[in-house]
Every structure is written in structure tokens, then in C-alpha cells.
N, C-alpha and C positions, 0 to 999 in steps of 0.2 A: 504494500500500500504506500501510496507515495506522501509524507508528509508533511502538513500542511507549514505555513510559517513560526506558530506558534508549539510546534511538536517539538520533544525533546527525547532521544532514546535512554534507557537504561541498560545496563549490560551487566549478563553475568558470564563471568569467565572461570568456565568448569569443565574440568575432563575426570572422566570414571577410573582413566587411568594412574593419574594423579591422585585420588582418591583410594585408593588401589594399596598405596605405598605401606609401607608399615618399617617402625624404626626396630621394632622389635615384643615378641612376644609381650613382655611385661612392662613396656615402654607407654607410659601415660600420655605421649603424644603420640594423638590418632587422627593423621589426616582423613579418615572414613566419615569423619563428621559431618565434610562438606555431603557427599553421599546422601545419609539423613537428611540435611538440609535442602537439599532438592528434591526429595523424597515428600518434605513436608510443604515444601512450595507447593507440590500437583497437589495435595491432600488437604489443602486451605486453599485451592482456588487462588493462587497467586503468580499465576504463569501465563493468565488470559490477555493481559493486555499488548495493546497493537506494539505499542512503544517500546516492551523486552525483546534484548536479544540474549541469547545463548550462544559463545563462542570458547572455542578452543584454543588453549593456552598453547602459545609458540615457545619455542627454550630462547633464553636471551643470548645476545651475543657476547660469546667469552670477553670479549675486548669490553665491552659495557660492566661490566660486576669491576672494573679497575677507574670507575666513577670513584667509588670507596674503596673499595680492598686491594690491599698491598700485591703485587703479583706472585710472589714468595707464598706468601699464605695461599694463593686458589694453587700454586701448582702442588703443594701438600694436600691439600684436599682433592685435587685429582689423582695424585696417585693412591692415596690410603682407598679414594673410591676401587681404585682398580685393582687390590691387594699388595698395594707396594708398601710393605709396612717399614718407617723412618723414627730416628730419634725427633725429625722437628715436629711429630704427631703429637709429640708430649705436649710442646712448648703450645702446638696451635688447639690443644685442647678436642683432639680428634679421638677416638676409641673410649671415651669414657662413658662413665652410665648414664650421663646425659646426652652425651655425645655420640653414640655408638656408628659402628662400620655398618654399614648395610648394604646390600645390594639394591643397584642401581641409587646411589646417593649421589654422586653426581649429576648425574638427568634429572635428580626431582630438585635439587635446587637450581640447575637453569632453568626447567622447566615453573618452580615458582617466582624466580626471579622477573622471568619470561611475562609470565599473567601480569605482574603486579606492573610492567615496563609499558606490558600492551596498554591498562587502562590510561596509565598516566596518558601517553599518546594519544588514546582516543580522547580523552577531555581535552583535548587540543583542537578538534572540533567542533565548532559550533553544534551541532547535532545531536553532543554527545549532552548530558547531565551529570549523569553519576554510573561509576564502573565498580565490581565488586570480585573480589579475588576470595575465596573465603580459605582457601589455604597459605594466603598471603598473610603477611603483618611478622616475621620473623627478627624482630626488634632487638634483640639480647647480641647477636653476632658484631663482633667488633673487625677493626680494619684487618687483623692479621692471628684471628683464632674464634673458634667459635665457642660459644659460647647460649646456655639453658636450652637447648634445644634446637639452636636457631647458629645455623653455619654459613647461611650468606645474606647479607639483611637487604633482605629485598627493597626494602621502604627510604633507606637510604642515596641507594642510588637512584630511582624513582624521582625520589624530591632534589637530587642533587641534579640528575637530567634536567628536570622541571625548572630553578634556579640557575643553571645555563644559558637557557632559551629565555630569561627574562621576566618569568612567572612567580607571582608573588602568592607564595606557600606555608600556611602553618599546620602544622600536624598536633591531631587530640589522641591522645592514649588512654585508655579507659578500662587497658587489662590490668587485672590484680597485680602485677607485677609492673616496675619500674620503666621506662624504656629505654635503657641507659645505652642501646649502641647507637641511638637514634641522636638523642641528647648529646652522645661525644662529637656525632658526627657536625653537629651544626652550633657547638656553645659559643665560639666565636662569631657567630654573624647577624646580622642585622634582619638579612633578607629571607628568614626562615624563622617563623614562629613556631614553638615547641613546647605544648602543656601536656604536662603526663600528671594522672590521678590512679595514684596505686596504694596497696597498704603500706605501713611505714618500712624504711628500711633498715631500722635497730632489730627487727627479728623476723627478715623476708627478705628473699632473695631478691634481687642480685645487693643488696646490703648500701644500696642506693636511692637519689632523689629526694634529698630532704632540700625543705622549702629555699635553704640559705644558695643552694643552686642557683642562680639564677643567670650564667653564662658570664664571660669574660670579655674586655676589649670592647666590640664595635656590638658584640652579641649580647652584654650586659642590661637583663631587663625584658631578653630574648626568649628567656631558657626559665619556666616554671614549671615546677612542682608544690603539688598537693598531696600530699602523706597521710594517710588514714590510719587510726588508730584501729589494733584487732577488730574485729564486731560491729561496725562499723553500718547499720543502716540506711534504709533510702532518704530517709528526714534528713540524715546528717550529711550525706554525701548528695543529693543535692543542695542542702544550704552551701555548702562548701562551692560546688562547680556555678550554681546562678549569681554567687558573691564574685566571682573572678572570670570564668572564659567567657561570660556573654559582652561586658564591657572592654575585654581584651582583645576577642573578636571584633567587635563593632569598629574598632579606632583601627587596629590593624587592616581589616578587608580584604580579607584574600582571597584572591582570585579562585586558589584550588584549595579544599580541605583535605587533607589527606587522614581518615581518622581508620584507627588501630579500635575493633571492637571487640575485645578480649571478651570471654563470658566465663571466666575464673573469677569475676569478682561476684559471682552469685553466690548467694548464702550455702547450694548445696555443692559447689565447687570440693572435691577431696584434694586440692592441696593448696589451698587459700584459705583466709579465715576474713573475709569478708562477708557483709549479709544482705545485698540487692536482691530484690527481686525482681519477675516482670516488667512491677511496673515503675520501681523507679529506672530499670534500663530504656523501658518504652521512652520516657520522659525525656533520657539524655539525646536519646537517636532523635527526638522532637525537635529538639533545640537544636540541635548541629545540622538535622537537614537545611537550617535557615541561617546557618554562619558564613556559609558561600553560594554562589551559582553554581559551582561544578564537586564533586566528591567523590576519592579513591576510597571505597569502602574495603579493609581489611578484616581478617575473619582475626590472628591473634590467636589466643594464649583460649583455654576451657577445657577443663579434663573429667566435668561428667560430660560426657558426649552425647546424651540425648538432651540435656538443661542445653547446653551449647546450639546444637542444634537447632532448640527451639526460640531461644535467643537470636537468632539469626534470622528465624524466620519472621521474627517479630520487628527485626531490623529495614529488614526487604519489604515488607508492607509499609511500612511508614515512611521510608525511606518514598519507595515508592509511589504513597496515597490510596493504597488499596487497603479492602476490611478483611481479613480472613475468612472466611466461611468454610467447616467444617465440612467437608461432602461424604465423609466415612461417619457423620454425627448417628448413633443409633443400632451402627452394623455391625454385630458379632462375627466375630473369624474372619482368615484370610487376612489378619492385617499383616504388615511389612516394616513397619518404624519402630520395632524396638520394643520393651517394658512399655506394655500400654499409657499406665499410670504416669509414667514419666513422658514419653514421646508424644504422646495423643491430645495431652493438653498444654496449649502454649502459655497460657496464664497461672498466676502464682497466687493461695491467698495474701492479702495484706501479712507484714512480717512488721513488730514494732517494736524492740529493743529496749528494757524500761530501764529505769535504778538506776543505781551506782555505775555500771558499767556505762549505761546510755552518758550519763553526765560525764565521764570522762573522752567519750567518743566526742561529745560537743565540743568540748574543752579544748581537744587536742585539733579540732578542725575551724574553731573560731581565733585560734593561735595563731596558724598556719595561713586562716586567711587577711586578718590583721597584719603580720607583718608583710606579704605580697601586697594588698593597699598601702602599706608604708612604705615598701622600696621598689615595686614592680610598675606600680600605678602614676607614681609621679614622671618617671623616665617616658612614659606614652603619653604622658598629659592626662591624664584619669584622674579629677578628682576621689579622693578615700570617701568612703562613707560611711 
């Protein structure tokens, strides 16, 4: 159908095959998630509109992943892909149990690198909206070792392409965890906004992004962090994100949002200790669809995989403008997505966190955002309030 002037496309960028991958039997990351997730798009009725497309991730070009990473480090990771086992595997943090050897390791990080390069591209045309990788967002890989999971960061080179060609970029991180390869990559600069909201890093990995972050040199005022304390609810974590990214966005105005939707920071997450639910994630995706005209949607960091899952699908609709509509509402057997109880329904009850615990959750995030209005806000011109 040919589109009118006001059309705008969305895309999702998904292979079975890529989905497919596995880092390891007991290995808590499981790109199969995307899989579910498209699974639960046909099963909500969110795959109807004229406007989606579905396309096939390309592997990116070797020469491109040296936007960020050292060349040193990808040719260790080429060869440990290909059983070439090296002392500097040690150094580059390759074979370990986050890190593990796997077959075909290689191809699935050009191949992710790949998706996350296409979107950014396509929102380079007018035509495009919003692009979505959902096994993108590998935030943690730094320039010359990898690093929680994540051995080539996709998101990095992506936004640092993107800042070449002239485009004014800030990226939102919204997984449990820190985004600290993302944040090294860009603390000195001006021309790249970078807010991550994760739990704190005094007893979470990567043991990073506390508030005093806030970049160096030309990038000073650049580079924020929100740090959540354990337990951490929807009340508190959005007071926390509506006191800081909406007026940080606004004055900044980027062109492309690049946002990382991690679904580890959900209350039923097994290796987070945060407590989001549904609907304050619905909330976040609300707001951020309206922080820019264009958006690299990454899928990130979530290791129950059907909450993930449905996270994401709750993402795509909104993201999108569509309502979900159950079309399996009613019908026994035959289904295909997983633990019923958990895959079948995308909504969460309310979750409210009381006591002593709730008041130090506040405490710790009225802190956090008080001093960002004191040192973050003046540098943009943002009145404190």
C-alpha cells in the first residue's frame, strides 16, 4: 500500500534464527525471548497494522564494530569464536561464566550488531518512526573485553555512526543494571545525551553509575545516573525518572532516542531486586515515545523470559498506538507461549511497597534526584524545582 504523506513505518527486526542462539544450557541469557515476543504480538493482535514491517537482520560490517572496539579485542573474539583458544581471552574476558564460548558466537554478535546498525539507518529516513531490535541493547561490552553478557555493544557504535553523520542523540537505559559500556563510550561529549536508571551500584552489578557520574570535559552535565535503592517500586521510580528525563529531554531535543528497555527491572526478575511492574513500565514507554520523533527500541537485559516477553509486548503497543486484544481470550489447549499464568497475561496486579523499606526507597531517590537538579540542571539551563 503506498503511503500517504502523513504515514510513518515501524519496524521490527527479527530472525528465528537469531532467536535460535543459546549461550549455554544454564546460561540466564536467552535470546528465545524475542521468539515469545513475536509469538505474543500474533496472540494480542498487534501485527495488523499497515504501517509494520518485519525485516531480517543483516550481520554488520566487521570494519563498523571499530566505530568502538579496539581491533585487538574483535580479533580475540574471533578467534576464541573459532576455537582458537589465547592467553589474551583472559584479559578480554572471553570463556567465562558470563562470558562463555559458544558456537556460532561470532555471527550472532554481527548479526546483533547488524539489527541494531540497520535501525539506526532506517530512522535516517523520513518514512521510518521507530525501529526495534529486541535482541539488541548489549550495553555492558566495553572497547577491548566483554563484558555481563554482552561482547560487542551494539548501541555504541549505532549512536556513535549516528553522531558522525551529524545527529543529535540521547540514549535512556531502563535495565536493572547500569549501562556503563554505553556511558564510557560517550562521558566526554556534549553531542550524546546519556541517562541510565538502574539499581544502585554499592550491591549490583556492574558496581557502577552512581549519581556523582555525570561525565567529564565538554561531556560534563552529559552523562546521568539514577541509582535505585533494592525494592525499589513504581511510585518511587517514576517520581524519580518524571523529576529528571522529561525536562532533560525537552531542552536537549533529540533528534533520535535511542532507549535500552531492559525488563530485569521487574519485581519478578531472578536476578534483580527491583519491583516494576506492568504498569509503571507501561508508563515509562509512554513518556519516551514523546521524547523524540524517531526511536531505536532495544530489547536489553530480563531473565524471566516470559515477564520479559510480555514486557515487550506491552512496549510494541504503545510504542506503536495499538490496544492489545487477546484473541486466545477463553480457549483451552493448544497454546504455545509458555506457563500460561505467566505468558498469557501481559498485565501485572498493582504492587505497593509500604514501611520502613518504602521510606528509604524514597529517601534514596529524592537524594539522587536533588542533587542532579543541583549540578545537572543548571549546566542545561533547567531551573531546580
Amino acid at each position: 500500500m503506498k503511503m500517504e504523506e502523513d504515514d510513518v513505518l515501524d519496524i521490527l527486526i527479527y530472525s528465528a534464527d537469531l532467536a535460535r542462539t543459546e549461550y549455554g544450557e544454564a546460561h540466564p541469557f536467552r535470546p528465545m525471548r524475542a521468539k515469545l515476543f513475536v509469538e505474543l504480538l500474533n496472540r494480542f493482535d498487534l501485527r495488523c497494522d499497515d504501517n509494520q514491517r518485519i525485516i531480517q537482520p543483516k550481520p554488520i560490517d566487521e570494519e563498523l564494530l571499530y566505530l568502538f572496539h579496539e581491533r585487538a579485542y574483535i580479533e580475540v573474539l574471533k578467534k576464541a569464536s573459532a576455537g582458537e583458544f589465547t592467553m589474551e581471552m583472559l584479559w578480554a574476558e572471553i570463556g567465562t561464566g558470563d562470558n562463555p564460548i559458544f558456537k556460532g558466537m561470532f555471527d550472532f554478535v554481527l548479526n546483533v550488531a547488524g539489527a541494531t546498525y540497520q535501525g539506526a539507518q532506517m530512522l535516517l529516513d523520513d518514512g521510518v518512526r521507530m525501529a526495534f531490535n529486541p535482541v539488541g541493547g548489549l550495553h555492558h561490552a566495553a572497547r577491548d573485553h566483554a563484558s555481563g553478557f554482552c561482547y560487542v555493544n551494539d548501541i555504541a557504535i549505532a549512536i556513535e555512526d549516528l553522531k558522525d553523520k551529524g545527529k543529535r542523540v540521547a540514549y535512556l537505559d531502563i535495565d536493572a543494571h547500569h549501562g556503563n559500556g554505553v556511558q564510557d563510550a560517550f562521558y566526554d561529549t556534549d553531542k550524546v545525551l546519556t541517562i541510565s536508571l538502574h539499581e544502585i551500584g554499592e550491591t549490583f552489578y556492574p558496581g557502577t553509575g552512581f549519581e556523582k557520574e555525570i561525565g567529564d570535559g565538554e561531556g560534563k552535565g552529559y552523562n546521568v545516573n539514577i541509582p535505585f535503592r533494592a525494592d525499589t517500586d513504581d511510585e518511587v521510580y517514576l517520581f524519580a525518572f518524571e523529576a529528571i528525563v522529561p525536562p532533560l529531554m525537552e531542552r536537549f531535543k533529540p533528534e533520535i532516542l535511542v532507549a535500552q528497555i531492559g525488563g530485569d527491572s521487574h519485581k519478578d526478575d531472578p536476578l534483580a531486586d527491583l519491583n516494576l511492574t506492568s504498569n509503571g513500565y507501561r508508563r515509562l514507554i509512554q513518556m519516551m515515545k514523546g521524547f523524540s520523533p524517531k526511536l531505536l527500541v532495544l530489547g536489553g537485559g530480563g531473565y524471566n523470559v516470559f515477564k520479559t516477553a510480555s514486557l515487550w509486548t506491552i512496549a510494541w503497543a504503545a510504542l506503536c498506538g495499538l490496544q492489545p486484544v487477546d484473541q486466545y481470550a477463553g480457549r483451552v489447549g493448544g497454546m504455545m507461549f509458555g506457563p500460561e499464568a505467566e505468558a498469557g497475561n501481559l498485565d501485572d496486579a498493582p504492587f505497593v511497597l509500604e514501611g520502613a523499606e518504602k521510606d528509604a526507597c524514597f529517601e534514596q531517590a529524592r537524594r539522587v534526584v536533588a542533587y542532579l537538579q543541583k549540578t545537572v540542571f543548571p549546566i542545561h539551563g533547567i531551573p531546580a524545582t
